[in-house]
C-alpha positions as a Markdown table, in Angstrom:
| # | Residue | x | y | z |
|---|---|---|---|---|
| 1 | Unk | 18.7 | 5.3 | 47.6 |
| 2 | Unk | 20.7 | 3.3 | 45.1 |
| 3 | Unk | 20.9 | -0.2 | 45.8 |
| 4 | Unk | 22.4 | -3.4 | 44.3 |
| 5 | Unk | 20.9 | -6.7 | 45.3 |
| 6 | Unk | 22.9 | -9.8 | 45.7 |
| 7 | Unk | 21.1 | -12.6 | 45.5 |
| 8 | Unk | 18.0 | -12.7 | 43.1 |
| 9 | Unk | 15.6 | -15.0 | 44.8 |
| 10 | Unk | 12.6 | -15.1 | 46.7 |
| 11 | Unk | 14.0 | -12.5 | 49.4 |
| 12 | Unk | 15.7 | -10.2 | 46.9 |
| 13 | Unk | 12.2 | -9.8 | 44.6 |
| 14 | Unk | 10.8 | -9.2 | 47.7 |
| 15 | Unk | 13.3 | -6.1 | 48.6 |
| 16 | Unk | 13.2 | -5.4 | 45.0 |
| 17 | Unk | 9.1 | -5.0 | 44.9 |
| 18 | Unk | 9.3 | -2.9 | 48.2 |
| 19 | Unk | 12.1 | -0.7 | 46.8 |
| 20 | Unk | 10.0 | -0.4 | 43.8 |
| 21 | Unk | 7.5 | 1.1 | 45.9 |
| 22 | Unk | 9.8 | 3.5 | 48.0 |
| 23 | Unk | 10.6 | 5.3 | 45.0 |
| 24 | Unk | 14.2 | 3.9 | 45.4 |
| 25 | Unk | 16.3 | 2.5 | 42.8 |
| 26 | Unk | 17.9 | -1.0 | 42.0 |
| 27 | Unk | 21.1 | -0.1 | 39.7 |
| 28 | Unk | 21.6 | -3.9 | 39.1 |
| 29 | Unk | 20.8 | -7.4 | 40.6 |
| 30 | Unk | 23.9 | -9.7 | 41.0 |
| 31 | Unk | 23.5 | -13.6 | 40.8 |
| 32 | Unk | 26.0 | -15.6 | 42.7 |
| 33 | Unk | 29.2 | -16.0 | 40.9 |
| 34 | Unk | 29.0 | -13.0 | 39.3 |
| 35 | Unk | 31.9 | -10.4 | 39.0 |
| 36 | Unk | 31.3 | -6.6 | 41.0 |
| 37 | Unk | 33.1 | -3.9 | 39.0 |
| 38 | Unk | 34.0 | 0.1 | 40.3 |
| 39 | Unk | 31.0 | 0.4 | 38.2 |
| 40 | Unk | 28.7 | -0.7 | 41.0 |
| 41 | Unk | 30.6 | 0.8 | 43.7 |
| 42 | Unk | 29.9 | 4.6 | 41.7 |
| 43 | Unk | 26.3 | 3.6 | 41.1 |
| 44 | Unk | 25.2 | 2.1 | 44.3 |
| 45 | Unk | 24.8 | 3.4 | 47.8 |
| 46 | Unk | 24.1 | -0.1 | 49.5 |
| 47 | Unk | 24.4 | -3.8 | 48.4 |
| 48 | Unk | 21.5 | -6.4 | 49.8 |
| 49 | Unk | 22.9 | -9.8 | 50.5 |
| 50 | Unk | 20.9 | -12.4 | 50.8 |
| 51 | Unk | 22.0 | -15.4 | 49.2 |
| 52 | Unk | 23.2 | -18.7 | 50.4 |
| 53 | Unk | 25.6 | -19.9 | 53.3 |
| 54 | Unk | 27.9 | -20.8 | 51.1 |
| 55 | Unk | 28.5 | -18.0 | 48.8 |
| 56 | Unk | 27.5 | -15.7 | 51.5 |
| 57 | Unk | 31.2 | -15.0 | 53.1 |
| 58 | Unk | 32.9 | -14.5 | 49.6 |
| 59 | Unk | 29.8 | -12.1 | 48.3 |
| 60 | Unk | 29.9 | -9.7 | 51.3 |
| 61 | Unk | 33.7 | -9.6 | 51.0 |
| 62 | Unk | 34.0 | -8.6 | 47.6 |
| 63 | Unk | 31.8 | -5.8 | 47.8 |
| 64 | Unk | 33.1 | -4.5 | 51.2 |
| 65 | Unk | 36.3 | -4.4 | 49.1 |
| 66 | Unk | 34.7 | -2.5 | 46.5 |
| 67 | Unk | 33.9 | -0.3 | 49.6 |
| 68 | Unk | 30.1 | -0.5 | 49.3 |
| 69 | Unk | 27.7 | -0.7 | 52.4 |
| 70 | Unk | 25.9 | -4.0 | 53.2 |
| 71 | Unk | 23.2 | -5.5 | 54.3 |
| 72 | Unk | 23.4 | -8.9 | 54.9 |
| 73 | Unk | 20.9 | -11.4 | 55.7 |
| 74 | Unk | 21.7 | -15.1 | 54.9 |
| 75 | Unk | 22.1 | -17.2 | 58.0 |
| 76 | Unk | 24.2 | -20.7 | 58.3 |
| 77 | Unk | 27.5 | -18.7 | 58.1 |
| 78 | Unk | 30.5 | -16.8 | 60.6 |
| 79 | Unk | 30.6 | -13.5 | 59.8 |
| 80 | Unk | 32.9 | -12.8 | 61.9 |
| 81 | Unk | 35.5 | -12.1 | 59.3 |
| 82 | Unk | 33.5 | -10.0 | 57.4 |
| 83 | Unk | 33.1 | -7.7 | 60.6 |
| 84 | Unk | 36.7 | -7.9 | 61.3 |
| 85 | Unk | 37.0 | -6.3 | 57.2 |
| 86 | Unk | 34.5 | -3.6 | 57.5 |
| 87 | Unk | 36.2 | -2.0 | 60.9 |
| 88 | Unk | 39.3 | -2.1 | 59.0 |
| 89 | Unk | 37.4 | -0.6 | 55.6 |
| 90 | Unk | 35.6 | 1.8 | 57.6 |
| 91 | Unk | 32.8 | 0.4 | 55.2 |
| 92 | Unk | 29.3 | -0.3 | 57.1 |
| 93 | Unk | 28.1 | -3.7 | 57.2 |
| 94 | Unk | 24.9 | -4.7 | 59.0 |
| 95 | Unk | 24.3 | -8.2 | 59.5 |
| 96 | Unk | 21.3 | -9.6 | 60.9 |
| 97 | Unk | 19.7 | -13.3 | 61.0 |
| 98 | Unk | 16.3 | -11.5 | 61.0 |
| 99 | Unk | 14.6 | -8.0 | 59.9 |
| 100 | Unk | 11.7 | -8.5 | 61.7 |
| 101 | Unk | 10.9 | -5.8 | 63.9 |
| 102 | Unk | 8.3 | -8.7 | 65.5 |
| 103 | Unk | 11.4 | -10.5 | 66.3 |
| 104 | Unk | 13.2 | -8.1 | 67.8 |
| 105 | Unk | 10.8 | -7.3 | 70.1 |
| 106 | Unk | 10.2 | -10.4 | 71.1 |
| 107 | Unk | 14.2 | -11.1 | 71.7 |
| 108 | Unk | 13.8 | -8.2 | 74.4 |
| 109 | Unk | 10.9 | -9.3 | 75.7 |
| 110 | Unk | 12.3 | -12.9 | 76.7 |
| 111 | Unk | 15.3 | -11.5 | 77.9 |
| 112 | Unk | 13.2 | -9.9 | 80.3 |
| 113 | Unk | 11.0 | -12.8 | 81.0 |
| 114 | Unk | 14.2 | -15.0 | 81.8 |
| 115 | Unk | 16.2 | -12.7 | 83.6 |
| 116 | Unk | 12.9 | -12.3 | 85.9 |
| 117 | Unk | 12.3 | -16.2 | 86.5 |
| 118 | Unk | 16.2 | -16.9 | 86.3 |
| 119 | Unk | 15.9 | -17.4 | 90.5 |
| 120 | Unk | 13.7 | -19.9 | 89.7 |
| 121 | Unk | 14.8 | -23.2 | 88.3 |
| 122 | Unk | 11.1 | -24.9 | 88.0 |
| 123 | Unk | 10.6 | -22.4 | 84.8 |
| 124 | Unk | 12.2 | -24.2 | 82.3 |
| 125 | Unk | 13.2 | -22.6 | 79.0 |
| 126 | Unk | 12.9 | -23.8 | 75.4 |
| 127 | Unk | 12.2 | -23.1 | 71.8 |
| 128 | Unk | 10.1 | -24.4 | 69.2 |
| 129 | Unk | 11.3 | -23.4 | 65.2 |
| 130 | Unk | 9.0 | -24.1 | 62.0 |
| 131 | Unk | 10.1 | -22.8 | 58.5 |
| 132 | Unk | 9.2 | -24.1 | 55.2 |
| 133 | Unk | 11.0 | -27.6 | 54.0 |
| 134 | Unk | 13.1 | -25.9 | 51.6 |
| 135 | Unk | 15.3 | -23.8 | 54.7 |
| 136 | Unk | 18.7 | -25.0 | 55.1 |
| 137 | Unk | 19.9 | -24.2 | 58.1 |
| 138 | Unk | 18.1 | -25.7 | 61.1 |
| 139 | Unk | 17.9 | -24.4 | 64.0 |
| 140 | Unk | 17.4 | -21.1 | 62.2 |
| 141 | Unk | 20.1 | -18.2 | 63.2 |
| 142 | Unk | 17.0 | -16.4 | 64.9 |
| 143 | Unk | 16.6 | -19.8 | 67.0 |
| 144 | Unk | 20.1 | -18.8 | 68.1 |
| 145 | Unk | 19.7 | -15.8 | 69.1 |
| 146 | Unk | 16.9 | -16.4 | 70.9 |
| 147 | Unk | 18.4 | -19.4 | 73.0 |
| 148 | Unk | 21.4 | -17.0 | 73.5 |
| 149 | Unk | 19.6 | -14.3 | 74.8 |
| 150 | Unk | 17.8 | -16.3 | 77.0 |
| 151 | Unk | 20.7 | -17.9 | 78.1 |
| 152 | Unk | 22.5 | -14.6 | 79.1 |
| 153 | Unk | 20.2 | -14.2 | 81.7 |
| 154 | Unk | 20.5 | -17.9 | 83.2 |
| 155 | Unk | 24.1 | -18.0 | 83.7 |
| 156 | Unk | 24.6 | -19.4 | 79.7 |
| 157 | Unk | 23.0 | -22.3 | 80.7 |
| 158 | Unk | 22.0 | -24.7 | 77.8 |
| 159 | Unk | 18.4 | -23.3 | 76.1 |
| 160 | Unk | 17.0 | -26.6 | 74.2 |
| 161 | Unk | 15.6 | -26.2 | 70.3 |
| 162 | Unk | 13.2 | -27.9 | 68.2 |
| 163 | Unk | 13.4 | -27.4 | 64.6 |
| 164 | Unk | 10.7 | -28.1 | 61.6 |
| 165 | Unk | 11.2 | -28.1 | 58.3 |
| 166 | Unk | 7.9 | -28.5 | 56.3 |
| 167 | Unk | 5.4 | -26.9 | 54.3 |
| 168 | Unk | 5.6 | -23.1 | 53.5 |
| 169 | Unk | 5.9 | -21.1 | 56.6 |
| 170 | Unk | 8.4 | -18.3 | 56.2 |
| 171 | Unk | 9.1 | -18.4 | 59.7 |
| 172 | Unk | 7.7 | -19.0 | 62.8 |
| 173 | Unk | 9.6 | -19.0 | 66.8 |
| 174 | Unk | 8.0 | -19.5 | 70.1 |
| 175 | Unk | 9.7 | -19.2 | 73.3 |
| 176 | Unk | 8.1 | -21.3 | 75.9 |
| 177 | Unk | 9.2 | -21.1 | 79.7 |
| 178 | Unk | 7.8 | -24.3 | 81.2 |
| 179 | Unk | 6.9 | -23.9 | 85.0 |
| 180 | Unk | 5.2 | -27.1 | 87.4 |
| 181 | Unk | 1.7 | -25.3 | 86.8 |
| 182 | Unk | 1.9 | -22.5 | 84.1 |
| 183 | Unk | 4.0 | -21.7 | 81.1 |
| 184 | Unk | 4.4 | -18.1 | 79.3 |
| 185 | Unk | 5.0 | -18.4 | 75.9 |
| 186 | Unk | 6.3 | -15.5 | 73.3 |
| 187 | Unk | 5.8 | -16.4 | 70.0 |
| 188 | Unk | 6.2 | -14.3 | 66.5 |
| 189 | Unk | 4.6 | -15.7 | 63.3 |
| 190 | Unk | 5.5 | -14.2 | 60.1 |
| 191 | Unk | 3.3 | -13.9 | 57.2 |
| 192 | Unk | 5.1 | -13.6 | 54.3 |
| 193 | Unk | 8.4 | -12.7 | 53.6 |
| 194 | Unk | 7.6 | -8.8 | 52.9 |
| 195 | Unk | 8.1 | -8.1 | 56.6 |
| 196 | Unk | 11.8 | -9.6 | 56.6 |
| 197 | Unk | 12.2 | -7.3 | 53.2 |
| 198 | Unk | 10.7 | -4.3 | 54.7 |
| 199 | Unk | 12.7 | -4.5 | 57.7 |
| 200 | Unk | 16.0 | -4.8 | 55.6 |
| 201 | Unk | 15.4 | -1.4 | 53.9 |
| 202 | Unk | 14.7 | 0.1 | 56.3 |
| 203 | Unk | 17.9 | -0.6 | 58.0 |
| 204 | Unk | 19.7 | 0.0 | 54.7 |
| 205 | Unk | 17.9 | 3.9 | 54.5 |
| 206 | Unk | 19.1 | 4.1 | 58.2 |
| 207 | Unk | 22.9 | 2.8 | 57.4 |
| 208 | Unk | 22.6 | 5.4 | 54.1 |
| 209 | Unk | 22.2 | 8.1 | 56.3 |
| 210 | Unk | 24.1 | 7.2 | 59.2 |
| 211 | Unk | 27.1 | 6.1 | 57.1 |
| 212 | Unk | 28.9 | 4.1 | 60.0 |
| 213 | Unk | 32.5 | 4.1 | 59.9 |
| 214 | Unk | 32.3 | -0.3 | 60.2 |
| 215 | Unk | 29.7 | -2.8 | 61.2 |
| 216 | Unk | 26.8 | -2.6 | 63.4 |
| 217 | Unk | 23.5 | -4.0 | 64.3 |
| 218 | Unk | 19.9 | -4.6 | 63.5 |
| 219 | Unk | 19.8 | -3.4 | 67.7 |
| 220 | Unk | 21.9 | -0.2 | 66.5 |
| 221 | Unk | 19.1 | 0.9 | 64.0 |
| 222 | Unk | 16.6 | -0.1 | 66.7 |
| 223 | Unk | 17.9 | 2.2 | 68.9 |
| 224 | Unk | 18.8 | 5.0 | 66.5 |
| 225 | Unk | 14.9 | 4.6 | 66.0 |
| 226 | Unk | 14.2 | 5.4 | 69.9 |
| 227 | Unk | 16.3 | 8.4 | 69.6 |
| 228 | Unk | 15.4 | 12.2 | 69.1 |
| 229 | Unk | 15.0 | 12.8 | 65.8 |
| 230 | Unk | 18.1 | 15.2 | 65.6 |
| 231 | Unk | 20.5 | 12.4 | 67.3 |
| 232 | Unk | 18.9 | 9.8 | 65.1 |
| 233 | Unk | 21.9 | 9.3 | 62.3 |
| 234 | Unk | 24.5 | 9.5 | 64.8 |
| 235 | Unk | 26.7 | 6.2 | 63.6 |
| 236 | Unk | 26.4 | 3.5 | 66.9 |
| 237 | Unk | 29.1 | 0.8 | 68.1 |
| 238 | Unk | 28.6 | -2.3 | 66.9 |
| 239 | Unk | 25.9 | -4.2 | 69.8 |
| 240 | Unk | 24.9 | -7.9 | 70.0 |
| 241 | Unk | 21.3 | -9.3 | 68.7 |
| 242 | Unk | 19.4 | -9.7 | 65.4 |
C-alpha cells in the first residue's frame, strides 16, 4: 500500500512508524497548506488526514478531487460536505472520530446497555471525557458519538458530558448509567496513540481492497471484518458510528 499522509504530527508519525513496519510505503507527507499534484494521485493508493479542524474540510477536498481515497480522522469539523463529494466522485472516503477498535466496541456495548434499561428512567446516563490539555475540541467527537448512541435508544433524550483537558492522556471515555443503588460503567482507556494509528491502517488496507464507489464507515470495515473471508472486500453503504 502506497500512502500519502496529510498532516505530519504526532498522529501521522505514528501511522508513519506502523506503516514502516507493515512493509507499506509513504510516497510523501503533506504539511497543511501545501499544494497536491497528479503526481500524488499516480503514486498513492490512500491519503491519511489527520490534521486540524480547520484545515481539515479544504485538505480532504482537494485530494478527493485529485480522486484519491481517504482516511480522515480530525474531529471539530462537518464532514458532511466532503461525504456529499465522494458519492458524487465515486472516490472512497472513510471518516471516523476514532480508530479504536476498544471504542467501537464499547459504542455497541452501551447501545445495548441503554436500549435494555431505556424502560427505566431511575438509570440515568452520562459521560465523563479526559484528553490531554493540548486537545481542541471538547467534548471530543467520540463523546458524541457515544452520547448519540446512547441517546438513540432513549428516545434522543439529552445524554450529559463532562470534558477534561489536562495532562497527557491520549484519550480516555467512560459511560456511566447512574441507577438509585448501582451504576454500570463502560469505560475505554487508551494508551498511546499507536492504537488510534493502527486502527486507521487497517481501515485504509480494507478501503484499498474494497475500493468503495463513495464514503463509508469505521462500522463498514467492522463489519466487513465479521464477514466470510470471501465476502470480506465486498464495498458496504455508508452506516452511522465511529
Amino acid at each position: 500500500m502506497r500512502a500519502l499522509i496529510v498532516g505530519p504530527g504526532k498522529m501521522g508519525k505514528a501511522i508513519a512508524s506502523i506503516l514502516a513496519l507493515k512493509g507499506h510505503a509513504v510516497v510523501r507527507e503533506i504539511d497543511v497548506g501545501e499544494t497536491l499534484t497528479e503526481a500524488d494521485r499516480a503514486a498513492a493508493d490512500v491519503a491519511f488526514e489527520f490534521t486540524e479542524p480547520a484545515a481539515a474540510e479544504g485538505s480532504v477536498t482537494a485530494l478527493l478531487l485529485l480522486g484519491i481515497p481517504v482516511v480522515s480522522g480530525t474531529t471539530g469539523w462537518d464532514p458532511s460536505a466532503a461525504r456529499r463529494l465522494a458519492l458524487a466522485k465515486r472516490v472512497a472516503f472513510l471518516h471516523s472520530a476514532n480508530f479504536s477498535l476498544g471504542i467501537a466496541a464499547a459504542r455497541r456495548a452501551a447501545s445495548v446497555v441503554s436500549r435494555l434499561l431505556a424502560p427505566f428512567p431511575a438509570y440515568e446516563p452520562g459521560i465523563v471525557e479526559r484528553h490531554h490539555s493540548a486537545k481542541k475540541d471538547a467534548p471530543s467527537g467520540t463523546a458524541k458519538l457515544l452520547a448519540a448512541e446512547v441517546a438513540a435508544q432513549r428516545g434522543g433524550a439529552t445524554v450529559p458530558i463532562v470534558s477534561l483537558r489536562h495532562g497527557g492522556q491520549p484519550g480516555e471515555h467512560a459511560i456511566i448509567f447512574e441507577g438509585p443503588d448501582e451504576a454500570i460503567e463502560i469505560i475505554h482507556r487508551a494508551r498511546s496513540r499507536a492504537l488510534f494509528a493502527a486502527g486507521a491502517i487497517a481501515a485504509a488496507e480494507w478501503l484499498v481492497l474494497a475500493r468503495p464507489p463513495g464514503p463509508v464507515s469505521f462500522d463498514d470495515f467492522l463489519d466487513a471484518a465479521l464477514m466470510p473471508q470471501g465476502e470480506r472486500n465486498a464495498p458496504q453503504g455508508e452506516r452511522k458510528g465511529p
